[in-house]
C-alpha positions as CSV (number, residue, x, y, z in Angstrom):
1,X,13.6,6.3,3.4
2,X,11.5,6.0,6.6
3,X,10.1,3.1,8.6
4,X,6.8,4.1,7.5
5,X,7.4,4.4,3.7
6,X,9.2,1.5,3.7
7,X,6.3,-0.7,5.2
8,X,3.8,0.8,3.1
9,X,5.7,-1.0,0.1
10,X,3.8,-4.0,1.8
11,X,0.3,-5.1,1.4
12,X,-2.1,-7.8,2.7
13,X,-5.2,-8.7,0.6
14,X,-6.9,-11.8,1.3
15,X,-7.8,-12.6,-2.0
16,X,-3.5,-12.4,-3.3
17,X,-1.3,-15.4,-1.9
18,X,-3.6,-15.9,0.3
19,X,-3.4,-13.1,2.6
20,X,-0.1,-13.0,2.9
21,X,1.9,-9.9,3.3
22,X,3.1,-9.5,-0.5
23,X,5.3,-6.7,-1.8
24,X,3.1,-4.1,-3.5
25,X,2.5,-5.0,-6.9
26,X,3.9,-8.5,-6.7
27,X,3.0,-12.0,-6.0
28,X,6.1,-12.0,-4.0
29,X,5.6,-12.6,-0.1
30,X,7.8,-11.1,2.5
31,X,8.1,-14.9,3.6
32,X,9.9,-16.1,-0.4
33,X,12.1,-12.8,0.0
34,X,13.3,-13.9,3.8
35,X,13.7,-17.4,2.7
36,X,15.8,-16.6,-0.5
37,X,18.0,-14.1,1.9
38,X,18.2,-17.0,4.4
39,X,19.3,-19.1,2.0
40,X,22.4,-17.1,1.2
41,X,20.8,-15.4,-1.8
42,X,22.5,-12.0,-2.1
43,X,20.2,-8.6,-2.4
44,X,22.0,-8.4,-5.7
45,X,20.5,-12.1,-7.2
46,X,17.2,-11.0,-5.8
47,X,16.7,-7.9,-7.6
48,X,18.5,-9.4,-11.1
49,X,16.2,-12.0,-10.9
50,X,13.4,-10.1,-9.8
51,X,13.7,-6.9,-12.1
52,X,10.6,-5.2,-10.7
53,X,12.0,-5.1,-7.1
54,X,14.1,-2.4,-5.6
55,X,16.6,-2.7,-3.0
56,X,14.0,-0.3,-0.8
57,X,11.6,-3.9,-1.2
58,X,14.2,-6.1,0.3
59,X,14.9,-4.2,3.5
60,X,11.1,-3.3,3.5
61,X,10.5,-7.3,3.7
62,X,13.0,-7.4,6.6
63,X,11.4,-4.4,8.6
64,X,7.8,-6.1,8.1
65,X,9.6,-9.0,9.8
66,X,11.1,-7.1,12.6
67,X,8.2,-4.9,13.0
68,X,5.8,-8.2,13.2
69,X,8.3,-10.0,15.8
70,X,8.4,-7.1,18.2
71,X,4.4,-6.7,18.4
72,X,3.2,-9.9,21.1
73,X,-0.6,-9.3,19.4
74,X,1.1,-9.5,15.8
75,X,2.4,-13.1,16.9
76,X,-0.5,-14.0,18.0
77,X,-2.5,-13.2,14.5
78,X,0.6,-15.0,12.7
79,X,0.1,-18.2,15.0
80,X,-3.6,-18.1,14.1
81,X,-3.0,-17.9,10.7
82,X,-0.3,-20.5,10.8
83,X,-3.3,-22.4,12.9
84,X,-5.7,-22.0,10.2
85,X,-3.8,-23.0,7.5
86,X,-2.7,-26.2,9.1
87,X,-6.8,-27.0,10.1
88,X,-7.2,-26.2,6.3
89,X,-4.7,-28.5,5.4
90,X,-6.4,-31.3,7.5
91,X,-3.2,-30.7,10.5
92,X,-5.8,-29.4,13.2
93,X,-4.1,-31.2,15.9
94,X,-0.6,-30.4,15.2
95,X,-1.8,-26.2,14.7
96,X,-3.5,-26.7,17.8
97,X,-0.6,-28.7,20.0
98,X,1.8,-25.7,18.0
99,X,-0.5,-22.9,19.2
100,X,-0.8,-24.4,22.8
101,X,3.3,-24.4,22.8
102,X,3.7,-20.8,22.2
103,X,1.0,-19.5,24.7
104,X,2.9,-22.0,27.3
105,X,6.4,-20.3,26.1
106,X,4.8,-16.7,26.8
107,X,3.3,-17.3,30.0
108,X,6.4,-18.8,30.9
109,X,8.4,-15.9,29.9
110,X,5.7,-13.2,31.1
111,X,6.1,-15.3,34.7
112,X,10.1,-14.4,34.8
């Protein structure tokens, strides 16, 4: 299956989890599916406990990943989103001392 496939098995929709990448379909975000994997979950434990999910879904979530790491605007919209959900959770100062500490790390790294 190709890159492209695979990353069309993911969706964003503001108005499901909200706006978080999901698996097409599901209520499941890319971010539960990494965590579970993190958290020495095996593909196989996923997809039994999941039955709707295909193997193609797991490595989709880990391509979205990638594919969202390698992009510097990509990090950027995750930061602000990170940003606005702290400000929404009444954190504005720590989203905005977060968000000030990763433009200091690129500049820093784009000055090397």
């Amino acid at each position: 299956m190709s890159d492209q496939q695979l990353l069309e098995r993911i969706t964003i929709n503001s108005k499901v989890m909200v706006g978080k990448p999901v698996i097409k379909g599901t209520r499941l975000t890319v971010e539960y599916i990494l965590n579970l994997l993190a958290h020495d979950a095996t593909s196989a434990e996923i997809l039994k406990e999941y039955k709707g999910l295909t193997q193609e879904d797991i490595r989709a979530c880990i391509l979205f990943a990638t594919r969202a790491l390698e992009a510097p605007s990509s990090c950027r919209l995750l930061w602000r989103w990170h940003s606005a959900f702290w400000w929404m959770n009444g954190r504005v100062n720590g989203a905005t001392e977060a968000y000030g500490l990763f433009r200091v790390r690129r500049s820093v790294r784009n000055e090397r």
